[in-house]
C-alpha positions in Angstrom: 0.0 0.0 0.0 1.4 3.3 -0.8 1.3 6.1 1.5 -1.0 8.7 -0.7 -3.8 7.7 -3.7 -2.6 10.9 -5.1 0.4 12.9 -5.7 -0.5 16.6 -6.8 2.2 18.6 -8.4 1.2 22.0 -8.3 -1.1 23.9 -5.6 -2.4 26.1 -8.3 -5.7 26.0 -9.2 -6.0 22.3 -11.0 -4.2 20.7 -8.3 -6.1 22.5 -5.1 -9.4 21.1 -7.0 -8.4 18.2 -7.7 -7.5 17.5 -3.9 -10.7 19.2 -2.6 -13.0 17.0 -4.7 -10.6 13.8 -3.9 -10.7 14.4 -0.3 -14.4 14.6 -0.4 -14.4 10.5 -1.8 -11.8 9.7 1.6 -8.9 9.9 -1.0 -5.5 10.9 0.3 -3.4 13.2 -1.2 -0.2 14.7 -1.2 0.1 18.2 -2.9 3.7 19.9 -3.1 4.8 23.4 -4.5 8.1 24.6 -5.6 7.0 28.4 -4.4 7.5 29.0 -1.1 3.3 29.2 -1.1 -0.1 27.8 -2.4 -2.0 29.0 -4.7 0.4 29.5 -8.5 -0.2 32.4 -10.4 -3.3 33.5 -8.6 -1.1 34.0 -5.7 -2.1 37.4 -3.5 0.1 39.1 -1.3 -1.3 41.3 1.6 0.7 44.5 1.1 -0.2 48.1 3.3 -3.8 45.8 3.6 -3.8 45.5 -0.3 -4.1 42.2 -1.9 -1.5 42.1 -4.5 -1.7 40.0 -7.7 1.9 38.4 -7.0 1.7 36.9 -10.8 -0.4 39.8 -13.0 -4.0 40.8 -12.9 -6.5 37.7 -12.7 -9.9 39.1 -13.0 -12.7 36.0 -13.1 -15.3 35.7 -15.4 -17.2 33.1 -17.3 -20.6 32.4 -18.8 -20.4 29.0 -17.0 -23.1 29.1 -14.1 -22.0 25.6 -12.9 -18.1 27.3 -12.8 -19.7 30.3 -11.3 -21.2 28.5 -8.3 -18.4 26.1 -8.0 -15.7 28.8 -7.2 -18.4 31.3 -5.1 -18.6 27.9 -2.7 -14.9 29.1 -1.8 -15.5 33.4 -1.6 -17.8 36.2 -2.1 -17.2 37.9 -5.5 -17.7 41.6 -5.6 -19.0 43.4 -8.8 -15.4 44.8 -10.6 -15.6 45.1 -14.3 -12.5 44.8 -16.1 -12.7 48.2 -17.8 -8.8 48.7 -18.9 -7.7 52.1 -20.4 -4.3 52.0 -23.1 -2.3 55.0 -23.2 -0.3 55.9 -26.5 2.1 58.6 -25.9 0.1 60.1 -23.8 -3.1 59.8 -25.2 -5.8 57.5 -23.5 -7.7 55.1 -24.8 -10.3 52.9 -23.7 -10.3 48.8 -24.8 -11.5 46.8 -25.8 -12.2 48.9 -28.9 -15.4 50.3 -28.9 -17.2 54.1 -29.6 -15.8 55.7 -27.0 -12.0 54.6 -28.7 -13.3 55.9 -32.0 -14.8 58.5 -30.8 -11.3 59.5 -29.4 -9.4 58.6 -32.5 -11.0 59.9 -34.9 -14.0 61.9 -33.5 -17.1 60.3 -34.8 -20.0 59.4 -32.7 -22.6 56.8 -34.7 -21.6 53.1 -35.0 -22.2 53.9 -38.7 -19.9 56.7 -38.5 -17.1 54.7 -37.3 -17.7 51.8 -39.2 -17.6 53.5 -42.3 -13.9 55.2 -41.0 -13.0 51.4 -40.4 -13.7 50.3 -43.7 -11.9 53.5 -45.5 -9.0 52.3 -43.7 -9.4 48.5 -44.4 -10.1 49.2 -48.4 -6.3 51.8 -48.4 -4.2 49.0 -46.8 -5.0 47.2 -50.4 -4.2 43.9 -48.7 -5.7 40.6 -49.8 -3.5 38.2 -48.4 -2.1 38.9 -45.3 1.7 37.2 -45.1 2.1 38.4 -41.0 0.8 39.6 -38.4 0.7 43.5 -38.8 -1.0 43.2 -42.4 -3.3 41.1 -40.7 -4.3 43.6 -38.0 -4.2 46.5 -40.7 -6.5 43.9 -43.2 -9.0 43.9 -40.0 -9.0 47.5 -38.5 -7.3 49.8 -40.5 -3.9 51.6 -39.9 -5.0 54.0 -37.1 -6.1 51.4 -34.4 -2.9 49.0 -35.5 -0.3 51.8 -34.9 -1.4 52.8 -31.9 -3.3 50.0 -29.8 -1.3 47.1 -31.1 1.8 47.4 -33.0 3.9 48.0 -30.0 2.1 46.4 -27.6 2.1 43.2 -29.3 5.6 43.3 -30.3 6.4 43.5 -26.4 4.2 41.1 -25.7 5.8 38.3 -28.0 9.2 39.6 -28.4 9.2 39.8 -32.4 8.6 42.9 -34.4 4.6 42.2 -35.7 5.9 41.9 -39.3 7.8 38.7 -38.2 4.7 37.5 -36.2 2.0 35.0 -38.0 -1.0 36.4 -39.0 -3.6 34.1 -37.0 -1.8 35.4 -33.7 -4.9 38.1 -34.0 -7.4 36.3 -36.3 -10.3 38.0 -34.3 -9.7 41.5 -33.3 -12.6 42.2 -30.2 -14.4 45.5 -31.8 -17.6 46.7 -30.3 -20.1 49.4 -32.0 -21.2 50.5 -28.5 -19.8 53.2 -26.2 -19.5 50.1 -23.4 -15.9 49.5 -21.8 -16.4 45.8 -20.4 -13.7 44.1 -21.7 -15.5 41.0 -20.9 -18.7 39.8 -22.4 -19.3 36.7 -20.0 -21.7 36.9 -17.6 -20.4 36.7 -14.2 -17.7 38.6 -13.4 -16.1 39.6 -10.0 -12.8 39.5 -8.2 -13.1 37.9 -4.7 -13.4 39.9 -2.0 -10.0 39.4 0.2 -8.2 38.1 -2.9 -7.2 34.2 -4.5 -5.6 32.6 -2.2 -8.1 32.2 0.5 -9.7 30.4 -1.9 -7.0 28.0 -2.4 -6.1 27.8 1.2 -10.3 26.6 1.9 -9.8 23.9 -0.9 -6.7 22.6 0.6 -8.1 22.7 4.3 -7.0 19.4 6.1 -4.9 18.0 3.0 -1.4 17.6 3.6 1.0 20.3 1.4 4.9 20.3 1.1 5.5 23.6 -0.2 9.5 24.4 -1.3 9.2 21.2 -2.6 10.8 20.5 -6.5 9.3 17.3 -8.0 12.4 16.6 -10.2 14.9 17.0 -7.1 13.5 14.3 -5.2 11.1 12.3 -7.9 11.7 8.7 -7.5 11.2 9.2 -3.6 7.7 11.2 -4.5 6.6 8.8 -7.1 7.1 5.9 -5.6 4.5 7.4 -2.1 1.2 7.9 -4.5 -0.5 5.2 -6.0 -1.0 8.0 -9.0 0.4 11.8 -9.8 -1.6 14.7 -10.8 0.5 16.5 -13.1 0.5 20.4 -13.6 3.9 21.4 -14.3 5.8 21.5 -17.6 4.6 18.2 -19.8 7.9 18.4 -21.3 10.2 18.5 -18.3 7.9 15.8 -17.2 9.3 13.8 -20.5 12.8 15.2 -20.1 12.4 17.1 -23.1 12.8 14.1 -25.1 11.1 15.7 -28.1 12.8 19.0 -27.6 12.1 21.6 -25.4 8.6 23.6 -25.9 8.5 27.4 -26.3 6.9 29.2 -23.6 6.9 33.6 -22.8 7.8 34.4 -19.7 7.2 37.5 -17.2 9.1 39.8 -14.9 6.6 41.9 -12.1 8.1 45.3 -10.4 6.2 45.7 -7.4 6.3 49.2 -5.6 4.7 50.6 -2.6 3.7 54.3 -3.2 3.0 56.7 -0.8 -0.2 58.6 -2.7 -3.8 56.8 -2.2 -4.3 56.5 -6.1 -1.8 56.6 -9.4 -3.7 55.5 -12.1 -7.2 55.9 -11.0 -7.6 51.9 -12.8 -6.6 49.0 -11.8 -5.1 48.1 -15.2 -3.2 50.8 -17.7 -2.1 49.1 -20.9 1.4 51.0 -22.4 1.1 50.4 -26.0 3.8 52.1 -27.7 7.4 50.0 -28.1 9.5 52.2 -26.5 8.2 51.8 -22.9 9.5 48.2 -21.7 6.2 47.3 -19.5 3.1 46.1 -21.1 0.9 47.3 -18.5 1.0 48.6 -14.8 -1.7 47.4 -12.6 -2.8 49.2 -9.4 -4.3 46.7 -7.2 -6.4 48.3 -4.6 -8.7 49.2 -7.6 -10.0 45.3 -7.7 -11.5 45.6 -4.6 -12.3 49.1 -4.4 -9.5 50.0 -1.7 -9.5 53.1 0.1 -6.1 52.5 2.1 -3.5 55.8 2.1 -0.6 54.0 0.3 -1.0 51.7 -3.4 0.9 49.2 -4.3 1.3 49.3 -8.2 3.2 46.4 -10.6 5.2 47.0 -13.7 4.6 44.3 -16.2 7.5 42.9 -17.9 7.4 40.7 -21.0 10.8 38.5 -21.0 11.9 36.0 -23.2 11.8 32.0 -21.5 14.5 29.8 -20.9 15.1 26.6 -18.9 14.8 27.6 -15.5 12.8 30.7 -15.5 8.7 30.6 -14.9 6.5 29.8 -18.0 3.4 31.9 -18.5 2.2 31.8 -21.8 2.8 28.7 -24.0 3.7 29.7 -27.9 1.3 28.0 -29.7 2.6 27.8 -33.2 3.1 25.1 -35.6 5.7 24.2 -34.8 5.4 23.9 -30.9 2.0 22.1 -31.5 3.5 19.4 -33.3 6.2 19.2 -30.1 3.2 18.8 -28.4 1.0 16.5 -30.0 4.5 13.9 -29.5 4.1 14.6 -25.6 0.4 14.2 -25.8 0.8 10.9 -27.4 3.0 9.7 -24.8 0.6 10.8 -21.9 -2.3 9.0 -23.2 -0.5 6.0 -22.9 0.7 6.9 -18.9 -1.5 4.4 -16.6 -0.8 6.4 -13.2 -0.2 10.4 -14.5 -3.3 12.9 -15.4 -1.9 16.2 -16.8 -3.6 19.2 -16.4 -4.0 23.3 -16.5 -2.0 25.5 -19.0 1.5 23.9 -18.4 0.6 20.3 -18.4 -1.7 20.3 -21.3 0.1 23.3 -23.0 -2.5 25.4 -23.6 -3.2 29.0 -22.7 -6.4 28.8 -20.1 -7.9 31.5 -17.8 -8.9 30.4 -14.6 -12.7 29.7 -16.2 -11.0 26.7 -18.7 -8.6 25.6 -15.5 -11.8 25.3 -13.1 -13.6 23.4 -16.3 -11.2 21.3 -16.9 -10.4 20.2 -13.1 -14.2 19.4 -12.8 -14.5 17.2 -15.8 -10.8 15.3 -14.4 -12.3 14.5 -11.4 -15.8 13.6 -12.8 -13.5 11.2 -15.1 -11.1 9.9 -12.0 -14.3 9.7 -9.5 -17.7 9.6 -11.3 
């Protein structure tokens, strides 16, 4: 008899379900975390009485009820709208795109009125084929939106200059013909009131965790305690990068305390043009509608990945999906290992898809 029914590697969000809804069928389980806490990238901080996204801005939403419910078992959501605003040497703009952005760019105030702008600009680029991304964005909203609300951002973002990027990287451009800045269409939306990892610290109430704890330093001695391993970490360091090591975009975070009661007035500023390094900075007490004397603000770095540093964003190209699909393969064929969330099935999820996909792994394990 081994020791555990289940090893969990990762006390993210997969894994802390996962346990929860194991414990509640008398299964035993292990979870361990290299980060000196629970909870991944949804990690909050208490900072000056601010909770701090540790690991970028999570807002939640989803049009899922059943996901809705499942997570408000664990918190009280309040009502925040992710509403972000882009600035664009020194001009502000709101996102997604919508009237109040054209109304700013170009000064017209019907939907027809901006549509027909739009289409002036689409029918002037001349382009029928796009060969990359920027002729794709151009193709789809015209010159004056590209330059200003994507070019440089994106090129941050992914490292390449947009003319080296694919064109299906933005395949579907959000525009909206209404002077409404919810970036979000789904239905529920909300960010829980005293921040994430409350919620992770409920889920994993009376389940043993190892936090500090590096799978690949001490595997054998962990694999051989569970009866089976719940997966969440990097499917091809899992594999030893037998197929080749998978492309991932990483992120650096400047965190500063400021003495003033509100910078931005928004919890998240996009910087668009090239020249500024950060993608974004994000004021936090804004989430929850803080009224503390001090902020606490966070500089969003884009950074290229290598071995070694933390994976955010998987790079899914063609030729990283066929990497993949090999890894996959072998994974189907593992009796005692479930893979899950963004790094173990290499897919880019918000915490909607990770919470989906958890539910429908344990009604496959358990149901």
């Amino acid at each position: 008899m081994k020791e555990y029914d289940y090893l969990i590697v990762g006390a993210g969000l997969f894994g802390a379900i996962f346990a929860y809804e194991a414990k509640k069928v008398g299964k035993k389980c292990l979870v361990i975390d290299k980060r000196n806490h629970v909870a991944g990238n949804i990690y909050c901080k208490e900072v000056e009485g601010i909770n701090v996204h540790e690991y970028g801005a999570h807002i939640f939403h989803t049009s899922n009820k059943e996901v809705w419910d499942y997570i408000n078992q664990f918190a009280e959501f309040n009502r925040y709208t992710n509403s972000p605003v882009a600035i664009y040497k020194d001009e502000l703009y709101n996102l997604p795109f919508n009237m109040n952005t054209f109304n700013k760019l170009w000064g017209v105030k019907t939907p027809k009125e901006a549509k027909t702008k739009i289409a002036e600009q689409m029918a002037e680029s001349n382009i029928v084929t796009p060969k990359n991304l920027e002729e794709q964005a151009i193709k789809l909203i015209g010159k004056d939106i590209y330059e200003k609300l994507i070019k440089g951002y994106t090129e941050k973002q992914w490292g390449q200059r947009a003319t080296e990027l694919p064109a299906f990287i933005i395949n579907r451009l959000p525009v909206r013909f209404t002077y409404d800045n919810n970036y979000f269409n789904d239905k529920y939306q909300g960010i829980p009131i005293g921040g994430y990892t409350k919620i992770i610290e409920k889920m994993l109430d009376g389940i043993e965790v190892k936090i500090e704890t590096d799978f690949f330093k001490q595997r054998a001695e962990l694999e051989a305690m569970a009866d089976k391993i719940i997966f969440t970490g990097m499917i091809d360091e899992f594999y030893d990068y037998k197929f080749g090591a998978l492309e991932y975009r990483s992120l650096r975070f400047e965190h500063e305390i400021l003495d003033e009661e509100n910078y931005q007035g928004n919890a998240v500023v996009n910087y668009t043009e090239y020249e500024i390094p950060y993608t974004r900075i994000i004021e936090h007490k804004h989430f929850e509608y803080g009224t503390q004397p001090k902020t606490v603000i966070t500089k969003e770095y884009p950074a290229n990945w290598n071995k070694g540093d933390e994976p955010y964003y998987p790079v899914n190209n063609d030729k990283n999906n066929l990497i993949y699909a090999n890894y996959k393969e072998l994974a189907g064929k593992e009796p005692k290992v479930i893979f899950g969330g963004r790094l173990g099935e290499y897919k880019y999820y918000d915490m909607h898809n990770v919470i989906e996909q958890a539910l429908k792994c344990v009604k496959d394990e358990f149901y």
